[in-house]
C-alpha positions as CSV (number, residue, x, y, z in Angstrom):
1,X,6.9,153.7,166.3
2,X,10.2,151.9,166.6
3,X,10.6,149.2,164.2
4,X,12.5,146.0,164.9
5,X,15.9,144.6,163.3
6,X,16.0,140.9,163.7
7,X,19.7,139.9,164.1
8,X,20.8,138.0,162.0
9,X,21.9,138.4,158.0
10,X,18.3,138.7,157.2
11,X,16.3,142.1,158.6
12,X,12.5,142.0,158.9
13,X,11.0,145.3,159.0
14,X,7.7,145.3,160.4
15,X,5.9,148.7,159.0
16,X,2.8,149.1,160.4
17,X,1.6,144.8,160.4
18,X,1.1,145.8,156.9
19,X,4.1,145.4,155.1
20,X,6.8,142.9,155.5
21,X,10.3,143.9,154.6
22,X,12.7,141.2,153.7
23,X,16.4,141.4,153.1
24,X,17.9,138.9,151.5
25,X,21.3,136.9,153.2
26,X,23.6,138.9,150.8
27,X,22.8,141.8,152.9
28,X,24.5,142.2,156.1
29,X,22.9,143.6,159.9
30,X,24.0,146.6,159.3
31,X,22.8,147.1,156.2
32,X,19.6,146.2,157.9
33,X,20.1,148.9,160.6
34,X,20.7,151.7,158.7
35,X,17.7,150.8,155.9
36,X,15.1,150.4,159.9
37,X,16.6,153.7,160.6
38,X,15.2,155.2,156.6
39,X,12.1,153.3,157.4
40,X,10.9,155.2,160.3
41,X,12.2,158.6,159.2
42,X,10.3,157.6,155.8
43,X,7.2,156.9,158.6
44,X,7.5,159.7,160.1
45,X,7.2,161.9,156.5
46,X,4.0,159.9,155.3
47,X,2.7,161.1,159.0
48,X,3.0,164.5,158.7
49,X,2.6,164.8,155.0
50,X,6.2,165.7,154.2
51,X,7.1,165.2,150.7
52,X,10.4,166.4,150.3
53,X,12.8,164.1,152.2
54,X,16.3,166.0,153.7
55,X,19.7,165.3,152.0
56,X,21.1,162.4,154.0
57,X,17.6,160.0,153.1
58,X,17.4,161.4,149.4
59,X,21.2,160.2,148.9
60,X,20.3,157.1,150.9
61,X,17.7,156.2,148.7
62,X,19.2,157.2,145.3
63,X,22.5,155.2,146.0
64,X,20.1,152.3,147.1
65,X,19.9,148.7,145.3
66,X,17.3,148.8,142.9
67,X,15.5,146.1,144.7
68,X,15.2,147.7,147.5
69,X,13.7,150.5,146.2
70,X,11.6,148.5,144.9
71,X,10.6,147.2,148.5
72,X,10.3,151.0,149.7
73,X,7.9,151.4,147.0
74,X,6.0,148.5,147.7
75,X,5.4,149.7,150.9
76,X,4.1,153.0,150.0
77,X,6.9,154.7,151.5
78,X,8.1,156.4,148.2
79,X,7.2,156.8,144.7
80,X,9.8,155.4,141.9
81,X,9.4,157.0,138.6
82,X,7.7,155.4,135.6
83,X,10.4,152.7,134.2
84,X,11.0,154.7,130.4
85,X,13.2,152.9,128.1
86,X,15.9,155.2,125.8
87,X,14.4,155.3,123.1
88,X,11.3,157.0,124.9
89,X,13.7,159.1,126.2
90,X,15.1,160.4,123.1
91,X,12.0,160.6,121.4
92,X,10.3,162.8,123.1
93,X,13.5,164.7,124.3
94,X,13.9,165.0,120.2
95,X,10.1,166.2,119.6
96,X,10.6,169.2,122.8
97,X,13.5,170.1,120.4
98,X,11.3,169.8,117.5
99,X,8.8,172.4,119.2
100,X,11.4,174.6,120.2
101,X,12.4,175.1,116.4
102,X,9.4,175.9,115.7
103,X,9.2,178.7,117.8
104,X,12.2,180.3,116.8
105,X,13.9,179.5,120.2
106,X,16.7,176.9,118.6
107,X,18.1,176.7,115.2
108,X,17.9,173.9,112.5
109,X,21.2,172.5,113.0
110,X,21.2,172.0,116.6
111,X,18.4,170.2,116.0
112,X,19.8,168.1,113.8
113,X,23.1,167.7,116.0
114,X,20.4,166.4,118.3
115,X,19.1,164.0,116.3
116,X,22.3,162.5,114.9
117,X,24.2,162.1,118.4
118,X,20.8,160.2,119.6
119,X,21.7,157.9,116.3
120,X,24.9,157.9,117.5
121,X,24.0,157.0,121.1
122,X,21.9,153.7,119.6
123,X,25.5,152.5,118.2
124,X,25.8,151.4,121.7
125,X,23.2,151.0,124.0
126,X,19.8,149.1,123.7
127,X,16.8,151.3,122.5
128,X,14.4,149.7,124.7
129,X,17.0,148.9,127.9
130,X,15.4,150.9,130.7
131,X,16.9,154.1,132.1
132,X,16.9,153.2,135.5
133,X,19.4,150.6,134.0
134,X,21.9,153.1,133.0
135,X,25.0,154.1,135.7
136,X,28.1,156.2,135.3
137,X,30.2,153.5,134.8
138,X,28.0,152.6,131.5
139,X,28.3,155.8,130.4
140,X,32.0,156.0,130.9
141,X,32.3,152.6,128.4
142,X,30.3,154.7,126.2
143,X,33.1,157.6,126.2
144,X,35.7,155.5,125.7
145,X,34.0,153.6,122.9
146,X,33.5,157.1,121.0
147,X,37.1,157.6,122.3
148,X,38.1,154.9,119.7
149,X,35.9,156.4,116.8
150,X,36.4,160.0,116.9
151,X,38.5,162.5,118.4
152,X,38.5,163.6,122.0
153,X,36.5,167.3,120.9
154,X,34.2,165.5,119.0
155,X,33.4,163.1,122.1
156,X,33.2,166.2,124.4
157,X,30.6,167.6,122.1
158,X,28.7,164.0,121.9
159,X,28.7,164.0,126.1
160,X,27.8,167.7,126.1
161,X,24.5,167.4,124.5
162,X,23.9,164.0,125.7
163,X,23.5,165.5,128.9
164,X,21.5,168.1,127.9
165,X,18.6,165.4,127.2
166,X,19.5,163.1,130.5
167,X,18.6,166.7,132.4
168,X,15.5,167.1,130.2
169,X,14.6,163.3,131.2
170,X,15.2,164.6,135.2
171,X,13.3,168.1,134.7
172,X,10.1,165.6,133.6
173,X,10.7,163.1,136.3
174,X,11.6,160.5,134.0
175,X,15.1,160.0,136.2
176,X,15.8,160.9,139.4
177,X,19.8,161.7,138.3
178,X,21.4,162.3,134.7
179,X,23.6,159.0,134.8
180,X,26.5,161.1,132.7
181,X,26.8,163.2,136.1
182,X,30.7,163.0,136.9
183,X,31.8,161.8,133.5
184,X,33.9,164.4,132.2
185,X,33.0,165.6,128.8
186,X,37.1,166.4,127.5
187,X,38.8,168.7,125.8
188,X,36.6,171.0,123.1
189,X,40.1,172.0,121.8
190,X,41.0,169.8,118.5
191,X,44.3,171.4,117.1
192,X,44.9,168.4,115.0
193,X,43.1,169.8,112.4
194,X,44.8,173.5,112.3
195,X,46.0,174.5,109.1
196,X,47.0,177.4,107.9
197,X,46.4,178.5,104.4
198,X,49.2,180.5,102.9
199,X,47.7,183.4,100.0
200,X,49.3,181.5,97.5
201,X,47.2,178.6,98.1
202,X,44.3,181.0,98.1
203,X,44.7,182.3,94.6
204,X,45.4,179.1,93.2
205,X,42.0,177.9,94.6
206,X,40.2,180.9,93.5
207,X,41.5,180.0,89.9
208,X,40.0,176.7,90.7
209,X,36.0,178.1,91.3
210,X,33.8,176.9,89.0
211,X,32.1,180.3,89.1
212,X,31.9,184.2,90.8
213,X,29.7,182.8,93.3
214,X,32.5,180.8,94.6
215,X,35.2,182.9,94.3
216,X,33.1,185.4,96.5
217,X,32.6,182.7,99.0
218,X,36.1,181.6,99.6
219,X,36.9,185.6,99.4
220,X,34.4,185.8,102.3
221,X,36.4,182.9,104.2
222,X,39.6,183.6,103.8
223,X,39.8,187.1,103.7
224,X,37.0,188.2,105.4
225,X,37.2,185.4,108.3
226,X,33.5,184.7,108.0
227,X,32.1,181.5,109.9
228,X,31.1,179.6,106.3
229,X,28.5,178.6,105.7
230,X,25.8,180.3,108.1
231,X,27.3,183.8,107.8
232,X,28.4,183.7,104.3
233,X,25.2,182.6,103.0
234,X,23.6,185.0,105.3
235,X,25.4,188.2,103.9
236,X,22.8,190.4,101.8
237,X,23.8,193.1,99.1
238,X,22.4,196.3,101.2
239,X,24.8,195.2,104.5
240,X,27.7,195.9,102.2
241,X,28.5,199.6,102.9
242,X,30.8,200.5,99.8
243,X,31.0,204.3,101.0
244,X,33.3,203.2,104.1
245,X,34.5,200.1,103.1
246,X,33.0,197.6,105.6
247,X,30.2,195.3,105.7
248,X,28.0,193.9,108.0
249,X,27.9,190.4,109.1
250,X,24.7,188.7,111.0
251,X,25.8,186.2,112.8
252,X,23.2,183.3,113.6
253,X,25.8,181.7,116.1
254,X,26.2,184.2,118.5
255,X,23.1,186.4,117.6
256,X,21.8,185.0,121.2
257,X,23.9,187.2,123.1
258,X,23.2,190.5,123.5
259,X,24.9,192.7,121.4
260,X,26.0,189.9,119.5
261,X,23.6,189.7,116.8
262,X,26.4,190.7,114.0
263,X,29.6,192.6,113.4
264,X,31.2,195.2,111.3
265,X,34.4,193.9,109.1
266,X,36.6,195.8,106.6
267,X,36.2,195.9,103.2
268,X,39.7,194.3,102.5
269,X,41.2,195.4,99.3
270,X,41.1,191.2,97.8
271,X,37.8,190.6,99.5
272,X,36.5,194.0,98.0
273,X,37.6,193.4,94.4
274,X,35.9,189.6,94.3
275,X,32.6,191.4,95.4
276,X,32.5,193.8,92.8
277,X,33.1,191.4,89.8
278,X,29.7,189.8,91.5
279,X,27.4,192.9,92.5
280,X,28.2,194.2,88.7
281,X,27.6,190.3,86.9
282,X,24.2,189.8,85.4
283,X,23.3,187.2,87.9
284,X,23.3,189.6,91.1
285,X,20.9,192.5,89.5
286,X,17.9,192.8,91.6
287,X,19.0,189.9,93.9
288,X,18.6,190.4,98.0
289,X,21.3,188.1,99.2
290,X,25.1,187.9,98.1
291,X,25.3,184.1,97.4
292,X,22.4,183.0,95.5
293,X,23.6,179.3,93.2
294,X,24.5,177.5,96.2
295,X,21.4,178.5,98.8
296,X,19.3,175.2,98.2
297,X,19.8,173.5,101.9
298,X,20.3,170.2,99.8
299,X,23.9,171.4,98.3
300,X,27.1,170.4,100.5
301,X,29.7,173.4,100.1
302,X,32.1,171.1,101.8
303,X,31.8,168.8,99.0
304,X,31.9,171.1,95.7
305,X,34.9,172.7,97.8
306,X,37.0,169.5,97.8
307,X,36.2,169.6,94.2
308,X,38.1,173.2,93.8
309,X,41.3,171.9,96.2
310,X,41.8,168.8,93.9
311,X,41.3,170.8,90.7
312,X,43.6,173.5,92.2
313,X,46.3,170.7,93.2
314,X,46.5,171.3,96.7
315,X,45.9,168.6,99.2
316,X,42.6,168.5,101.2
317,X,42.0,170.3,104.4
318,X,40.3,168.4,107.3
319,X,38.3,171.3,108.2
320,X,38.2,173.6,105.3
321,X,36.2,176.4,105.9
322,X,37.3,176.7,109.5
323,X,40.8,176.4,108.0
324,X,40.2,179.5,105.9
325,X,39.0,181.7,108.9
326,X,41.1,180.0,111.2
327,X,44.0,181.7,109.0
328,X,42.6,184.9,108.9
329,X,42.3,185.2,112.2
330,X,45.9,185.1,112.6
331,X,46.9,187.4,110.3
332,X,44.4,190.2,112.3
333,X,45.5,188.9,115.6
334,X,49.5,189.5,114.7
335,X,48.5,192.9,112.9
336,X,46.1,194.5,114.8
337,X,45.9,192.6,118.1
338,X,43.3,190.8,120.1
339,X,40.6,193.0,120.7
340,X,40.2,194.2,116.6
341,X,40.7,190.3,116.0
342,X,38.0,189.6,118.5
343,X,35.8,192.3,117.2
344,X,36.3,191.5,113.5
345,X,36.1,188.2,113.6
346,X,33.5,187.7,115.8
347,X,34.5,185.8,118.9
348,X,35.9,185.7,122.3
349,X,39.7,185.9,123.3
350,X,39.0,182.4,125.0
351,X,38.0,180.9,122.0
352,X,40.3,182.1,119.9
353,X,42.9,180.8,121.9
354,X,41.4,177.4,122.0
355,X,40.5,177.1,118.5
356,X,42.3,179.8,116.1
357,X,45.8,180.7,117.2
358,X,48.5,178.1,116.2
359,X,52.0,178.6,115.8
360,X,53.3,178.8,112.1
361,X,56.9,178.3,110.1
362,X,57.0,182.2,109.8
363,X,57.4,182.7,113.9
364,X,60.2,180.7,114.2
365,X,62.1,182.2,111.0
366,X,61.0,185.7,112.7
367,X,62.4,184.8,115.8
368,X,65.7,183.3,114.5
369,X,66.5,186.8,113.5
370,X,65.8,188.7,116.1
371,X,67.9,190.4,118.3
372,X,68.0,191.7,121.8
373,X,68.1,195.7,121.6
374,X,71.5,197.1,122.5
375,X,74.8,196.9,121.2
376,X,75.9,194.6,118.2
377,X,78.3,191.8,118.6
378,X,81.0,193.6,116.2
379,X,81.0,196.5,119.1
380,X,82.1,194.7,121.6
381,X,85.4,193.4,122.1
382,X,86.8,190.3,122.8
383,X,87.0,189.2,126.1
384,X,91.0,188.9,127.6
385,X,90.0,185.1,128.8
386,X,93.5,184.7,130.3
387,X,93.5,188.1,132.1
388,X,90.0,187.9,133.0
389,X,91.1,184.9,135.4
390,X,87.6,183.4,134.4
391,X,88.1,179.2,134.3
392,X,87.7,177.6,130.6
393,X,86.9,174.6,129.2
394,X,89.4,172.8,127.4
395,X,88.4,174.5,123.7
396,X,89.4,177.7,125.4
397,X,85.7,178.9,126.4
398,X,84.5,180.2,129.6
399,X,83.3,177.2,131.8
400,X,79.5,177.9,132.7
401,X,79.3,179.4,135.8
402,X,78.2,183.1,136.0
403,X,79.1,185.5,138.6
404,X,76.4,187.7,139.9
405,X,77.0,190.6,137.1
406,X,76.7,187.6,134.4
407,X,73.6,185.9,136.1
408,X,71.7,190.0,136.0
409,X,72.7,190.3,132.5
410,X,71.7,186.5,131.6
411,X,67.9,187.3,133.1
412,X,67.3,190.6,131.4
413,X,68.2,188.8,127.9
414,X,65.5,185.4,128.6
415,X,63.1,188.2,129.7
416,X,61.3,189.0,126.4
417,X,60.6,185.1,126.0
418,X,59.0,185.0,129.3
């Protein structure tokens, strides 16, 4: 049935006699045009039954006024989902989470990371505003408020997961659209915090440990490039294979991907020597697990390590532990190359390029000597500047300008630095 547009500022939709439409005068005719055009294809649909509507009247309705919505609604022309405030949101996005640890399908800490970015989240928005209140502009203040708190990795990680339960809330029907769609999470690469951690430095902290159990630990970081502390604490006596000098390290952060569940990494000779000391100590005998004074969940490693960097009179490292393996990492990728550094250390190319590779003091002394194969400067003679008929400057050196032979040899020496 064709449905009337009246023509002025105001449209009045006639659906059926049953429903009245009204528009109010801040919308124009044509807005009333196009919304008598939705009506009767939304007619049309309740006819015949059709539930799902094709992409030009979904998008029409999604990027609709509330209020008129609303109307549609009203009408019995579409269904609006149940208005759920955040903090609903959260709290049962938080409880799914809460389920999904307990069937082994997440771990502890990303359930935690869960639960403190929703804390996080309440810095700044209203726990009972609505979610059909929220819009990607809001979200975008949001970013840029964390923007002025934390740095741009940690935001990308805040955005990252806070999508994760926006597309939860849309999975249930509790949105029709995650409102962070189109907000860009960032950069996940924070090199501000690189530092690298020189073996002097490591020896003077190891004289620092209160104990065996620490030395091993920092062993196990720095020399071993273990992820601290999920794989350290997660190393067990029997995956230490003395016989062939390597040991093997379960990894709980990658153990999701297949063939990822753990690794194979030499028995360095420093690393090596601080685990004996602790498999032949009194406190190890009959023990399962490498680590044992520090496994209460309670203890923060972070905290007793800054503890060892004062007492060792070294300044503090933003990110310690990564510090530690971030160094190591290095070291294998400059001796051995990429894929033994990826293999021994446990991670992709990609990430290590992101996260681990930095450029040190040492490369630029290295490259300050180095010197392009060939013949030395001493062999070669002096170029005749007054024969060669070459122009010069006026302290008696060739003016730049290299003929073709000069431009040929000129490419061949930048070609290592390309």
């Amino acid at each position: 049935m064709s449905i009337p547009v009246q023509s002025t500022r105001i449209g009045l939709f006639a659906i059926r006699k049953l429903y009245l439409i009204t528009l109010g005068a801040k919308y124009t005719e044509r807005t009333a045009t196009a919304m008598k055009g939705i009506v009767e294809t939304l007619l049309q649909y309740k006819d015949n039954g059709v539930s799902i509507f094709d992409k030009r009247t979904s998008v029409w309705i999604e990027t609709a006024p509330k209020e008129i919505r609303a109307k549609l609604a009203k009408a019995g022309l579409i269904e609006l989902p149940p208005s759920y405030t955040l903090k609903e949101l959260w709290e049962a996005f938080l409880e799914q989470k809460a389920r999904e640890l307990k069937a082994g399908k997440i771990k502890e800490a990303t359930r935690n990371l869960y639960d403190y970015i929703g804390r996080r989240f309440f810095r700044f928005f209203v726990p009972s505003e609505t979610l059909a209140n929220l819009t990607k502009e809001r979200m975008q203040q949001w970013k840029d408020y964390l923007l002025d708190e934390v740095s741009e990795a940690t935001v990308a990680c805040y955005i990252k997961e806070t999508k994760a339960c926006f597309n939860w809330g849309v999975s249930q029907g509790w949105i029709a659209k995650s409102p962070l769609d189109g907000v860009r999470p960032g950069s996940f690469v924070n090199k501000k915090k690189a530092r690298m951690i020189p073996m002097d430095s490591y020896y003077r902290l190891l004289d620092a440990c209160p104990c065996q159990d620490w030395r091993v630990i920092i062993a196990l970081a720095r020399i071993g490039g273990l992820r601290c502390p999920n794989e350290v604490l997660n190393l067990r006596w029997e995956d230490v294979n003395w016989e062939h000098s390597k040991f093997y390290v379960r990894s709980p952060k990658t153990e999701r991907h297949i063939d990822k569940e753990g690794r194979w990494v030499p028995l360095f000779p420093e690393l090596k020597k601080e685990l004996e000391t602790l498999f032949f100590s009194p406190e190890s005998e009959g023990r399962e697990f490498v680590i044992n004074r520090y496994r209460d969940a309670s203890q923060n490693l972070r905290t007793t390590f800054g503890k060892i960097v004062r007492r060792a009179g070294l300044e503090e490292f933003p990110s310690p532990f990564r510090n530690l393996r971030m160094t190591r990492s290095n070291e294998i990728y400059r001796k051995y190359g990429a894929y033994i550094e990826s293999q021994w250390m446990g991670h992709s190319g990609r990430v290590r390029a992101d996260h681990y590779l930095m450029l040190t003091d040492d490369d630029f002394n290295e490259a300050s000597r180095w010197t392009v194969q060939g013949a030395s400067a001493d062999s070669r003679q002096e170029p005749n500047i007054q024969k060669s008929g070459k122009k010069t400057t006026d302290s008696g050196f060739p003016a730049f300008s290299p003929d073709a032979q000069d431009r040929n040899a000129l490419q061949t020496l930048e070609a290592p630095y390309k």
